[in-house]
N, C-alpha and C positions, 0 to 999 in steps of 0.2 A: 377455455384455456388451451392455448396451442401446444404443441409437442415439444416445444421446446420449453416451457410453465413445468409440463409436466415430469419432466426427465428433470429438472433442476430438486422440484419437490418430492420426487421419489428417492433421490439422491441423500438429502439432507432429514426426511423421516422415517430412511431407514435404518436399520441399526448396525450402519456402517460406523466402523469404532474407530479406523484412525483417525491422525489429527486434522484439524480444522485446515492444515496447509495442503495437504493429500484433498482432501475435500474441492477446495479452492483450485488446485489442478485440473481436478477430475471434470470441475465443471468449467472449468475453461477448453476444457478439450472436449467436450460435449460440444461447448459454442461454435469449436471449430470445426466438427465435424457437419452440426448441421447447417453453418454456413457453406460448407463446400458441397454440401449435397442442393442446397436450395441455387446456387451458381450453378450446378450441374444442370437442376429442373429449369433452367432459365434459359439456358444455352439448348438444351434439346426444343424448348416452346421455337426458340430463334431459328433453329434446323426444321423445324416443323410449319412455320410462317413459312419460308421458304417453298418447302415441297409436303405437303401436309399428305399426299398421298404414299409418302413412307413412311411403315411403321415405326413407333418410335424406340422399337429395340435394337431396328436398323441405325438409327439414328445416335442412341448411345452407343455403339459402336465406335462410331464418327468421334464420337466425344472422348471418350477411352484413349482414341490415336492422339487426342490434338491436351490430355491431361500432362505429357511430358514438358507441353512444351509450355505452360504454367509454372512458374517458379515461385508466386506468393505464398504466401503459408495457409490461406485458405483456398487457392485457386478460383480467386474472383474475377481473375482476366478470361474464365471461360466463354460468357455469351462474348465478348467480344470477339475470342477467338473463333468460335463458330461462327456471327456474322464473316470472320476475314476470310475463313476456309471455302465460306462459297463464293466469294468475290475476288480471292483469288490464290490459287491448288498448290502454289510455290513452298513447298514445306520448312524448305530451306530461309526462306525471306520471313516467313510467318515467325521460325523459331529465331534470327536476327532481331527483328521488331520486336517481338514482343518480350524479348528478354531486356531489353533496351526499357520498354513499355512496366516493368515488375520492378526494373533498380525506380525507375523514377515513382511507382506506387510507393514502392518499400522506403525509401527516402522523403514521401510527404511533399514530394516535387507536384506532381498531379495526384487528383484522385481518381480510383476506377474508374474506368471508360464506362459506359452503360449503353443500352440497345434502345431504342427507343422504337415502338409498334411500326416506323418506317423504314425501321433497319439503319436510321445514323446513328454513329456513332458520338455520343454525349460525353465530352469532361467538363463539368459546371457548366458557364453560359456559352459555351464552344460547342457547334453542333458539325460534323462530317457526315459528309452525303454520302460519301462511299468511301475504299478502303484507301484510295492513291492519297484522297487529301487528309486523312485521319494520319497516314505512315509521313504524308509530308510535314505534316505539324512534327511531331514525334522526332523525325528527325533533324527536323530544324531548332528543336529544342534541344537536343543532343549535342547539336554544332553548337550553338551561342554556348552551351556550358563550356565544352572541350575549349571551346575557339578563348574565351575569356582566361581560362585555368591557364595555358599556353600560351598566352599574351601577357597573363601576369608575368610570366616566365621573364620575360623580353622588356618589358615595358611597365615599370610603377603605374596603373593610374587609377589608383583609388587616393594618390595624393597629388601636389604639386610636384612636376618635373625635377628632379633633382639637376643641381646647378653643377658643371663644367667645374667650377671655383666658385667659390665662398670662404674668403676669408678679409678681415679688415673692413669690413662695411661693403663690398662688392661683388654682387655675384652674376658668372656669368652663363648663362643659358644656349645651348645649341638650335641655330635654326634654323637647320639644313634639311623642311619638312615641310611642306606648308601646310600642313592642319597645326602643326604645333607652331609658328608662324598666327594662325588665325587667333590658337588661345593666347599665344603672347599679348596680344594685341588687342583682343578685346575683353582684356582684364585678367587674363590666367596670372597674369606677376605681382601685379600692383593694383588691382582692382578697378583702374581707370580703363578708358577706353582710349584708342590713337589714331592717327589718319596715315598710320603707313601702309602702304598701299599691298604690299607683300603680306599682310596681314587680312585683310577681308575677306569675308567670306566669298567664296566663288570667284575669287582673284584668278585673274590670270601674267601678273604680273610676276610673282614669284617665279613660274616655269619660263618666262620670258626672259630675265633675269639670271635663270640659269641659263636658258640656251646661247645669250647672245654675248655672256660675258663670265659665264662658267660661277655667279655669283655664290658665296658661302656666308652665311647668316648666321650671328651671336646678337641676342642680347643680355645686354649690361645696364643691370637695374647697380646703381648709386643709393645706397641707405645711407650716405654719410648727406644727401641732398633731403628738402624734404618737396612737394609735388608741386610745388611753386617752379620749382626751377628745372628747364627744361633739358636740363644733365642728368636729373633722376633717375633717366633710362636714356640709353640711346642702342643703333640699333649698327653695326660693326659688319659690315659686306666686306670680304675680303676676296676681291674678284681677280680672275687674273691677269688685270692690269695694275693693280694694287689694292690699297685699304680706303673705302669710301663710310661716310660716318653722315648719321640722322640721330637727329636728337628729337626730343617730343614737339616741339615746333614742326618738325617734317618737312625740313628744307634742307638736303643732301648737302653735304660739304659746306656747310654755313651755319658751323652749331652755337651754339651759345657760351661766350667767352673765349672760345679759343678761334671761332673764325672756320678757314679753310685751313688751320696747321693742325693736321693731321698727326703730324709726329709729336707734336706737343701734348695732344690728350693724350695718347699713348703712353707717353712718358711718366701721365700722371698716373696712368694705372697703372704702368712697372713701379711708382714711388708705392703703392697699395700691395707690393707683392704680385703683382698677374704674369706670368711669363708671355708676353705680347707676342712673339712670334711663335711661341708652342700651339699655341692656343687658336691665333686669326690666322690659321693657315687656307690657302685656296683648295679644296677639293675638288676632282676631275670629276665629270659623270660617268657612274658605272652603267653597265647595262643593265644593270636591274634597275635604275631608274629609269631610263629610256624603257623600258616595257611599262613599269608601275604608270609614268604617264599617259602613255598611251592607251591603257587600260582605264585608270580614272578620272585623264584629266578634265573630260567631257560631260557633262551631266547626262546620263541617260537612264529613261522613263521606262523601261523593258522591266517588270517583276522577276519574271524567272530569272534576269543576266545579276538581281539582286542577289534575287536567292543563291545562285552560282557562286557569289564570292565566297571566301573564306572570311570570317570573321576578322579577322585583321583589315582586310581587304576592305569591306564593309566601313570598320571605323577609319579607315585611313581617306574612305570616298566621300563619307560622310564629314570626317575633317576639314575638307577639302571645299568645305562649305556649299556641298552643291544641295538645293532642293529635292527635298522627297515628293514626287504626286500622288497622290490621296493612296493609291491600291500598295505603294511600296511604305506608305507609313501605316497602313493598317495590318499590314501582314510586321510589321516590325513591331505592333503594337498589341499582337497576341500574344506576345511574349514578352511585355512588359512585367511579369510577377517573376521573369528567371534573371538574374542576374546579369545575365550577357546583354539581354535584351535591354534590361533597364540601365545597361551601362551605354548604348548606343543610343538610347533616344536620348538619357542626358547628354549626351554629346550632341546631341542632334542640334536641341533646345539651347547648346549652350556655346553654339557658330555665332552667334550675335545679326544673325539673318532672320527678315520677316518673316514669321512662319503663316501658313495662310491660315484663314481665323477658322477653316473646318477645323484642322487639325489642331489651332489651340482650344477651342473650345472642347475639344477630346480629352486633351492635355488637363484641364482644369476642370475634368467633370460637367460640364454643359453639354455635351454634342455627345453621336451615339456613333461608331463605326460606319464611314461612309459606305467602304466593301465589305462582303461579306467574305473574305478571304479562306473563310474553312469550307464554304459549299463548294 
């Protein structure tokens, strides 16, 4: 019977008289006493693997400094914290992290890190060599939560894009975006798929589009149509040379039924209620578009310049339908169980682009991590 057998049954046979709730306290506060002491004897073994030639009273010293900066309620992020403390002396960073490291224990987000006789750091089937790529996980986990929380802020998308107008059977969609542009298009609205070209993944037509005729994007799904007919959707460039119009055929200025009279369908949607010139106005380019493309409108293979975005940043690249190569979707795929993360591969999956068969066979349970992105 170990010590902790016996502290429960001296407890309960002795002729302690309060109540059974007192009891049930008592011995939970036992459990948590000798959990934080066996996290203590774990974290000195880790201090002592290290440099075995200090003693180990020297050593729980060490441990005493680094118990503040443990906030769990049993202080089970200790051996971790002693591995960080020799790997790296930043007291300052150590109590950042691992305060970070205790909300996501205490929330059920990760489980305890653990040490493992090589000194990496273990959370389930994640293994870190050392301490830079354990704090980089950590904090990339941090970003996708914050980055998602403050996107929802800005941006619905845990549903369909809310429509500009909806009412009378017609609704009209902004798409002055071209990741939202890609979901238009291959099936975000009406669940078909199109051949407008402003819509495919890893277009470069949409920023083309803009630049050479200052182009402004709505589309206008028709429910009073049903998918027979090639009015159901059309897709409203309002450039600034005027109003050019694609209907689901995708033949610019030549829609169905009405031809090249432009003013004519218009009209029909002023008869539906649409304020047509509120609404299909021309938009200039800000500067903050002129940097955002310039910043994503190129597919680039660089992990870290991944890592570097911000979260927004990230889904608006990924939007943008460009390919991920093997190291930037495995690192995107360690974080598949936190929300942010799982909210960008579905995005990822759902560009309507080939994804390469490593990566789906990841995707569907077949295939195992090409990178090992935590080593």
């Amino acid at each position: 019977m170990d010590n902790k057998e016996k502290l429960k049954r001296l407890l309960f046979l002795s002729e302690y008289k309060n109540s059974s709730n007192d009891k049930k306290l008592i011995t939970e506060n036992i459990d948590a006493i000798l959990e934080s002491k066996q996290t203590e004897q774990q974290a000195v073994a880790v201090l002592k693997r290290n440099n075995p030639a200090i003693e180990d009273a020297v050593h729980q010293i060490t441990i005493d400094k680094l118990k503040p900066l443990d906030r769990t309620q049993n202080q089970v992020l200790l051996p971790a914290l002693a591995n960080a403390s020799i790997q790296h002396q930043n007291i300052n960073d150590l109590r950042a992290l691992f305060n970070t490291v205790g909300e996501f224990v205490t929330t059920n987000k990760i489980s305890p890190p653990q040490i493992d006789r090589d000194g990496n750091y273990v959370i389930k089937d994640k293994v870190f060599r050392d301490y830079l790529k354990f704090s980089e996980y950590i904090h990339g986990l941090e970003s996708m939560g914050k980055g998602l929380q403050q996107w929802k802020g800005e941006i619905n998308v845990e549903t369909n894009e809310k429509p500009l107008f909806d009412q009378n059977g017609i609704k009209i969609y902004d798409g002055n975006d071209v990741g939202k542009c890609i979901k238009y298009t291959t099936g975000g609205l009406t669940g078909q798929h199109y051949g407008f070209c402003i819509g495919q993944p890893a277009n470069t037509m949409w920023q083309s589009y803009r630049d050479t005729k200052t182009s402004t994007f709505h589309y206008v799904v028709d429910e009073n149509r049903d998918l027979s007919d090639p009015l159901h959707i059309v897709v409203v460039d309002a450039t600034q040379h005027g109003i050019e119009l694609t209907d689901a055929n995708n033949s610019t200025n030549n829609i169905a039924e009405y031809g090249n009279d432009t003013n004519a369908y218009l009209k029909y949607l002023g008869s539906k209620g649409v304020p047509v010139e509120q609404i299909f106005q021309n938009k200039l380019k800000t500067p903050e578009e002129e940097a955002e493309t310039a910043k994503l409108g190129s597919r680039n293979t660089d992990l870290q310049w991944l890592k570097d975005l911000s979260f927004q940043e990230k889904s608006k690249y990924i939007g943008r339908g460009h390919l991920l190569n093997d190291e930037q979707f495995n690192y995107l795929w360690n974080f598949k169980n936190d929300k942010g993360g799982f909210h960008l591969l579905k995005q990822y999956v759902s560009t309507g682009q080939a994804i390469p068969e490593e990566q789906f066979n990841i995707l569907i349970g077949k295939g195992e991590t090409m990178a090992v992105a935590a080593e």
